[in-house]
C-alpha positions in Angstrom: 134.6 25.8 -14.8 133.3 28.6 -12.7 132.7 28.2 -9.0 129.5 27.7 -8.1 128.5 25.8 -11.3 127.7 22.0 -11.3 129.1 20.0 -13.9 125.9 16.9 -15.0 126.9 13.9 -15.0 124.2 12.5 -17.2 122.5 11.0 -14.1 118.9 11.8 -13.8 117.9 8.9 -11.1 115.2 10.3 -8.8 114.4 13.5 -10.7 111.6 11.7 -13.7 109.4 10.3 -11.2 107.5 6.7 -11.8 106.5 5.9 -15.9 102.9 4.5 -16.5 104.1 1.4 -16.6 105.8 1.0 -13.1 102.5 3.3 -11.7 100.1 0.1 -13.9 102.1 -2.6 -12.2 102.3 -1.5 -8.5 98.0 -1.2 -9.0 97.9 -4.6 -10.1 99.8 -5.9 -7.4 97.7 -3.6 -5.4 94.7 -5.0 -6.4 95.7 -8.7 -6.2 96.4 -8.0 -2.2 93.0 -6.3 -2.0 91.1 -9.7 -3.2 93.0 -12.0 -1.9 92.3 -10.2 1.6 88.4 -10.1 0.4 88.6 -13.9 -0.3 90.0 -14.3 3.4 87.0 -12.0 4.8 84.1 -14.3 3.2 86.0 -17.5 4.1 85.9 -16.4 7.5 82.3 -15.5 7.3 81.6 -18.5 6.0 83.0 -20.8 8.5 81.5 -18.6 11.2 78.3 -19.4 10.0 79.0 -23.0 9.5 80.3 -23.3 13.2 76.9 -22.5 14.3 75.8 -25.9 12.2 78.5 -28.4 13.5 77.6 -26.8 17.2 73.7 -27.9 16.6 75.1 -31.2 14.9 77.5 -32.1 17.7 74.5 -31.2 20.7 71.9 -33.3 18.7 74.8 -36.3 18.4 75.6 -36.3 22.2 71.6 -36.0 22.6 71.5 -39.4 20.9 74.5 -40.7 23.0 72.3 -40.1 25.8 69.3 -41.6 24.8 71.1 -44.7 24.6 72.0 -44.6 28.2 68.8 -43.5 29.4 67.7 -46.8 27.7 69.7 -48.8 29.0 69.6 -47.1 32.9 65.8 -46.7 33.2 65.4 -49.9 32.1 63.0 -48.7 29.4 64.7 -51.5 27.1 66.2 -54.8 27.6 69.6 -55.1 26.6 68.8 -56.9 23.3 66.2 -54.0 22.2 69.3 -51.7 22.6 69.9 -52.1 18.8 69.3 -51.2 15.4 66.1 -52.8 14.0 67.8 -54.2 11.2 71.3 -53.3 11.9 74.9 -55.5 11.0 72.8 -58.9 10.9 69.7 -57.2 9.0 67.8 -58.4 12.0 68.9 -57.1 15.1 65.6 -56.6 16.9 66.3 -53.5 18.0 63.8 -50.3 18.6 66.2 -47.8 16.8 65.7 -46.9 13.3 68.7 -47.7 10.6 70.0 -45.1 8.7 69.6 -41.1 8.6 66.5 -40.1 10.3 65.3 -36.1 10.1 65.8 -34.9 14.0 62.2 -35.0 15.4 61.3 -34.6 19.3 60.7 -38.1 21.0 57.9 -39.9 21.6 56.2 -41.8 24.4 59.5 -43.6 25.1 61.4 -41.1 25.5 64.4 -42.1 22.7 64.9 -40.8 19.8 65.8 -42.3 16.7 62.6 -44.5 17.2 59.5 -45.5 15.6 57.2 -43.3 17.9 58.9 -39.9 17.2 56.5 -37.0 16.9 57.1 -33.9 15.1 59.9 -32.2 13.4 62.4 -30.8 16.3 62.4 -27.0 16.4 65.3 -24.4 17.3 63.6 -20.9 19.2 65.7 -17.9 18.5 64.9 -14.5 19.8 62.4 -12.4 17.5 63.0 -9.3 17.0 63.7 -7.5 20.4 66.4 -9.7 21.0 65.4 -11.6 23.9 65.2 -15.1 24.1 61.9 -16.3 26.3 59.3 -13.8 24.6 56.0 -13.7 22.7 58.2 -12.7 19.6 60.9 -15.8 19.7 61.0 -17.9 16.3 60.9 -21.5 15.7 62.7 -22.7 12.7 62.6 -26.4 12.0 65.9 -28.5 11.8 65.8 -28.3 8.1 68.4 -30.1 6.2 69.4 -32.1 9.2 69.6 -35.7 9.9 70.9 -38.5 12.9 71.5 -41.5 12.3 71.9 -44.0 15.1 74.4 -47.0 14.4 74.5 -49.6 17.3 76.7 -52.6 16.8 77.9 -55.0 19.0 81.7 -55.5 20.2 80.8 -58.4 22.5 78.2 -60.1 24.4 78.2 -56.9 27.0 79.4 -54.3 25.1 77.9 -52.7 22.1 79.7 -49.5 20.0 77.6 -46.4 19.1 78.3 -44.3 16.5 75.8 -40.9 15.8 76.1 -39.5 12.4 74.6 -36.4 12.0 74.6 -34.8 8.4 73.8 -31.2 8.0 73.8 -28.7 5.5 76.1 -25.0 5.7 75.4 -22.4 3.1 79.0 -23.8 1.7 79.1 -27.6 1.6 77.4 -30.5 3.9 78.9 -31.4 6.8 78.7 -34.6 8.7 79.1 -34.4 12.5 80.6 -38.3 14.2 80.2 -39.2 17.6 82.1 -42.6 18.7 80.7 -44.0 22.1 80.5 -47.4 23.8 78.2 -48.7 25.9 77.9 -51.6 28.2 75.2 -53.8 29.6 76.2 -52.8 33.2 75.3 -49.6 34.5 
């Protein structure tokens, strides 16, 4: 051997670069990452939007809550007429309506949920400027939404409320519950 020459060992490690095959792998794996991270993106989207819903369905549920105790603290109803109409027995005599009801504003009374409801109850959002409170705001009906007042009794004084409220996201329904009590003593 002469100095200054290098001998090969036969190792060529480092010096051929990546074959087609290793290159076609490492862009599949690539790829999967990509769309899975795309998946994440629209799922997030999507709930976004459907928070908007549940917010709408969880205001119009305590609403209903509170038309119950406006009831029962203006003394608009007796405490028997705070009930379903047909409710548990099928004849409560109640003034609220059994079962899912489309959210409309309320009537004479006051309550919701009853047989003198009048129209269909509207959401304003800002036209196009932006501004909420101008000529060019938007009233979009609560499509797809419904309440349902359940009123059933726990005792002689004290009655259990439940609001259902069903809506509709651009993914699946979704069903908003509210859980209250109320008693015949202010």
């Amino acid at each position: 051997m002469h100095a200054g020459t290098k001998k090969d060992s036969g190792n060529t490690f480092g010096q051929d670069g990546f074959t087609l095959i290793e290159v076609t792998i490492a862009m599949i794996m690539l790829m999967v990452g990509v769309l899975a991270l795309a998946g994440g993106i629209a799922l997030g989207a999507r709930q976004i939007t459907g928070s908007q819903d549940q917010l709408l369905a969880s205001e119009r549920a305590a609403e209903a809550a509170e038309t119950v105790f406006k009831a029962r603290d203006s003394k608009v109803l007796t405490w028997a007429q705070i009930r379903n109409v047909n409710g548990a027995s099928g004849n409560d005599g109640g003034v609220f309506l059994d079962g899912p009801q489309p959210i409309k504003d309320p009537g004479n009374d006051g309550l919701i949920n009853t047989n003198d409801d009048g129209a269909l109850l509207t959401l304003v959002k800002p036209g196009p400027d932006g501004l909420l409170g101008t000529a060019d705001d938007i009233s979009v009906p609560y499509f797809g939404f419904t309440r349902e007042i359940e009123i059933r009794d726990i005792s002689a004084s004290l009655r259990q409320i439940r609001v259902i409220v069903r809506y509709h996201t651009s993914t699946a329904p979704g069903t908003y519950i509210l859980t209250t009590y109320v008693s015949q003593y202010a």
